[in-house]
C-alpha positions in Angstrom: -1.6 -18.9 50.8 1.5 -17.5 48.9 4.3 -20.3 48.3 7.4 -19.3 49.7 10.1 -18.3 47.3 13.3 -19.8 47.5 15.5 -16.1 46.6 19.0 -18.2 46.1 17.0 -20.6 44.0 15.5 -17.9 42.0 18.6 -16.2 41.8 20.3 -19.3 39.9 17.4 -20.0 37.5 17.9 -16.6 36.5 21.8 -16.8 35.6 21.1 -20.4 34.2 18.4 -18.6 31.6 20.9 -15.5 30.7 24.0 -17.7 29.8 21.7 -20.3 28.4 20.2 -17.4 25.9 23.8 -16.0 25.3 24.7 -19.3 24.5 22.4 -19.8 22.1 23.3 -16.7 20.4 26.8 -17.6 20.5 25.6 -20.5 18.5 23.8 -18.8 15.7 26.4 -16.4 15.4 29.2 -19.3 14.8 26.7 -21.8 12.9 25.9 -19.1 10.5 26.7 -19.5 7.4 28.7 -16.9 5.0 31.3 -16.3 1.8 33.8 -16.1 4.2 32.8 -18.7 6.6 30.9 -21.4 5.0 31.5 -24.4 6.9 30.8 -27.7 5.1 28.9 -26.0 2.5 30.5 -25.2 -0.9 28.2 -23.0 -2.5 28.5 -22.4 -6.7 29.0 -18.9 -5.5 27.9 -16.7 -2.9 28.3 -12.7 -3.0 29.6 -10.4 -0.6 27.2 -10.0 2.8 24.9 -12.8 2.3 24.3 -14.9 5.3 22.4 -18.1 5.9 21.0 -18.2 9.3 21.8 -20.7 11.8 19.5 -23.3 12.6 20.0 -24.1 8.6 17.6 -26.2 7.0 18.1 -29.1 4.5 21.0 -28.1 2.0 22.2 -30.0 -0.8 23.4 -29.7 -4.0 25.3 -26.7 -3.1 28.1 -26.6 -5.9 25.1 -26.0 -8.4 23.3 -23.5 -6.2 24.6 -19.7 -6.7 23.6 -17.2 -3.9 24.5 -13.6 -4.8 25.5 -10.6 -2.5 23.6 -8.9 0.4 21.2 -11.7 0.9 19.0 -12.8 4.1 18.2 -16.6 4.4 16.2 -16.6 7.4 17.0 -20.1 10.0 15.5 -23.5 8.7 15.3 -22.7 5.1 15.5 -25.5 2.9 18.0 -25.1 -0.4 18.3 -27.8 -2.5 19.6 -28.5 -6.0 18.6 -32.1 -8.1 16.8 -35.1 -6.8 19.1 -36.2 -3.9 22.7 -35.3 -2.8 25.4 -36.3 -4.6 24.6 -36.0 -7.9 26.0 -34.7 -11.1 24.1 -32.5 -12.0 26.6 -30.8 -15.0 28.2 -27.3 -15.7 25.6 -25.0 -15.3 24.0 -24.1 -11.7 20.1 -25.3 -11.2 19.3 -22.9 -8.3 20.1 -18.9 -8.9 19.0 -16.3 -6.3 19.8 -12.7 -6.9 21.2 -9.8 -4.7 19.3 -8.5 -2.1 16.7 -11.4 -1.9 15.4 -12.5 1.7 14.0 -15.7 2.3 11.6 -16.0 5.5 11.9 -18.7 8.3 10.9 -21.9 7.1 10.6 -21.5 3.4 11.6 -23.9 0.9 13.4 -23.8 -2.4 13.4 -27.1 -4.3 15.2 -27.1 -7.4 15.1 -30.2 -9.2 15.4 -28.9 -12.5 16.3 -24.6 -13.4 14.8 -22.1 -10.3 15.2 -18.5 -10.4 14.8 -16.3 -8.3 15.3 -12.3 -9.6 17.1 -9.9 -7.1 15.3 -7.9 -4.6 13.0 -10.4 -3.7 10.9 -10.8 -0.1 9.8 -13.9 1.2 7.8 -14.3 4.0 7.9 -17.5 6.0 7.4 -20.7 5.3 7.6 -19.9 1.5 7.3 -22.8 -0.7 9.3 -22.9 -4.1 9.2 -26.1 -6.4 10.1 -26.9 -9.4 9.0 -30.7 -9.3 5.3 -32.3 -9.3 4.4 -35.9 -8.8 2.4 -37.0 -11.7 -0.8 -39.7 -11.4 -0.8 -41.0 -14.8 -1.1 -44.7 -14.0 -4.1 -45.3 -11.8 -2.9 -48.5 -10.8 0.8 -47.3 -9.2 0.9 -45.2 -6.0 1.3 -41.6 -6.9 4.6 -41.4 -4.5 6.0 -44.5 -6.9 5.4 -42.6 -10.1 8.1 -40.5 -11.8 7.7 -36.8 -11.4 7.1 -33.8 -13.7 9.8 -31.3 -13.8 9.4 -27.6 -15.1 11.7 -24.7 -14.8 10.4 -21.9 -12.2 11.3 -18.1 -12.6 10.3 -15.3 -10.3 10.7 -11.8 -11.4 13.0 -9.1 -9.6 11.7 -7.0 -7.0 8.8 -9.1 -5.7 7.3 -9.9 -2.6 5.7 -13.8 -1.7 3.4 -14.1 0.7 3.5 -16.1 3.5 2.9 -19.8 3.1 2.6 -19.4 -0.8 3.4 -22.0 -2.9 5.0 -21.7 -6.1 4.1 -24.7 -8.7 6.7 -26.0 -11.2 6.1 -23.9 -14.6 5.2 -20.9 -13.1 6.9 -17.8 -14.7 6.1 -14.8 -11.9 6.6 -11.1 -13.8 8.8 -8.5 -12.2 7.4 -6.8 -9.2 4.7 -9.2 -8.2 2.6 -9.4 -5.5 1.6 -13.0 -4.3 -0.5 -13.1 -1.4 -0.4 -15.1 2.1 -1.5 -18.8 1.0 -1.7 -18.1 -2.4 -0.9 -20.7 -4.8 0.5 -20.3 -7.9 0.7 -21.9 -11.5 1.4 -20.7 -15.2 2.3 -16.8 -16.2 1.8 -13.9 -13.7 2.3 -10.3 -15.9 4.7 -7.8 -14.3 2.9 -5.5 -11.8 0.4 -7.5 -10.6 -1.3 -8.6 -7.2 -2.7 -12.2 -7.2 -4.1 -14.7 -4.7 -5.7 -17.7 -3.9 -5.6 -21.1 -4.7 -4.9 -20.9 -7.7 -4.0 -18.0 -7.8 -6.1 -15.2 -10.0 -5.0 -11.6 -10.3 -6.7 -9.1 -8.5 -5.0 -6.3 -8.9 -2.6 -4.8 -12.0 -0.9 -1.3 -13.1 -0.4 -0.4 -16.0 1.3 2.5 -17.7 -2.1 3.7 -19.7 -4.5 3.2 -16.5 -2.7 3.0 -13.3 -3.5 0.4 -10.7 -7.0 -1.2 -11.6 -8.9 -1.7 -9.4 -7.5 1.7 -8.2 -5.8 1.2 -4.9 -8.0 2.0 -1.2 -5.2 4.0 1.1 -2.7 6.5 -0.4 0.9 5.2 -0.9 3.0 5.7 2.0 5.3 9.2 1.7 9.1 8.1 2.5 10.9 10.4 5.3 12.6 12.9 3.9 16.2 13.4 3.5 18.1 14.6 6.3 15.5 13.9 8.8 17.4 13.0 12.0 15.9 10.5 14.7 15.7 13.2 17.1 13.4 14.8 15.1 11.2 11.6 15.0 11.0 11.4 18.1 9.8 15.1 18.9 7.4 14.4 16.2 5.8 11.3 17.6 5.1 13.6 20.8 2.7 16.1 19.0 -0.8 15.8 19.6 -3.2 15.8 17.2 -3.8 19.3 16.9 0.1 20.8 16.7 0.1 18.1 14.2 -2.5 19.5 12.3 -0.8 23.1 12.9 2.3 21.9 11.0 0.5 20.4 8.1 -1.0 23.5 7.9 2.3 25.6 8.2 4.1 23.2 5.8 1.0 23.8 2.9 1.6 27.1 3.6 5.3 27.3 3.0 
């Protein structure tokens, strides 16, 4: 048999959820973390727009860390400049992001010793950047005991890491890069290229003599043009296939 429903019950679970949610918003709106408003945090710099989102993730370091303007740092992403908090680490900054970069849920940054990271960059979640390595030199200390090896990281403008990629100290990552889901990588990546896997190979390049090799599957995507308005969109979503096809047809025509 059907369990009765309390209605007044239901009734007050139902506010409880909405102001819980709007509270919660209210939170991530005011915990945020910006130019203007950056709470306990004392950024190197940070440009105009760029917002850290609330839940943030494990910050330190901050006067040596430079953010620039329009950035997305997506909630729980970890920033850190030197080996612990409170150090001196001298004049110049150890961390440098660029403009426009957006850094997924859960990534990591670790910047121990000089990271940087080119504007225009994407990040997908959980995105792991390092510029330290623990080193097992002496086989008869623990590994966690023995000191680490530190190398400067660089990633290229305009690229896009994959999620749950991990960049290795040393790595120098060309300009416009592809680095796939899980990929891990180490040493020099030219510009233009695709790589992946663990370690991470190239798969794919362009160059200005040949192209992409191998030559890409699927056509690139054509951008909407120009003065396009979303009314138009949407009577264009409606077509079927064949007044589609009509248009095309019209359109090659013209």
């Amino acid at each position: 048999m059907p369990r009765s429903r309390n209605t007044f019950s239901s009734w007050r679970r139902g506010l409880a959820q909405r102001a819980v949610h709007a509270g919660w918003a209210w939170v991530q709106r005011t915990g945020s973390v910006t130019a203007e408003h950056p709470g306990r945090l004392r950024f190197g710099a940070m440009g105009t727009g760029t917002r850290l989102a609330f839940p943030l993730g494990t910050v330190f370091g901050e006067p040596w860390i430079h953010v620039g303007a329009y950035c997305i740092i997506g909630e729980q992403v970890t920033l850190t400049a030197g080996l612990m908090p409170d150090l001196d680490l001298g004049p110049d900054p150890i961390l440098r992001i660029g403009d426009g970069v957006v850094l997924g849920r859960g990534s990591h940054v670790i910047a121990d010793t000089a990271v940087t990271i080119g504007s225009d960059c994407y990040f997908g979640p959980y995105v792991y950047v390092t510029s330290t390595n623990h080193s097992y030199d002496d086989p008869h200390q623990p590994i966690g005991k023995q000191w680490p090896r530190m190398e400067p990281v660089e990633i290229g403008p305009g690229c896009w890491i994959g999620t749950g990629a991990v960049i290795l100290p040393g790595a120098r990552i060309g300009r416009n890069v592809v680095v796939a889901a899980g990929a891990v990588v180490r040493g020099e990546v030219p510009d233009h290229a695709v790589v992946a896997g663990a370690p991470a190979r190239v798969v794919r390049r362009w160059t200005p003599e040949d192209g992409w090799q191998p030559p890409l599957r699927t056509p690139a995507p054509v951008p909407i043009p120009v003065g396009v308005t979303p009314e138009q969109l949407r009577a264009l979503s409606e077509l079927d296939e064949d007044s589609a096809a009509r248009l095309a047809e019209l359109d090659a025509e013209a």
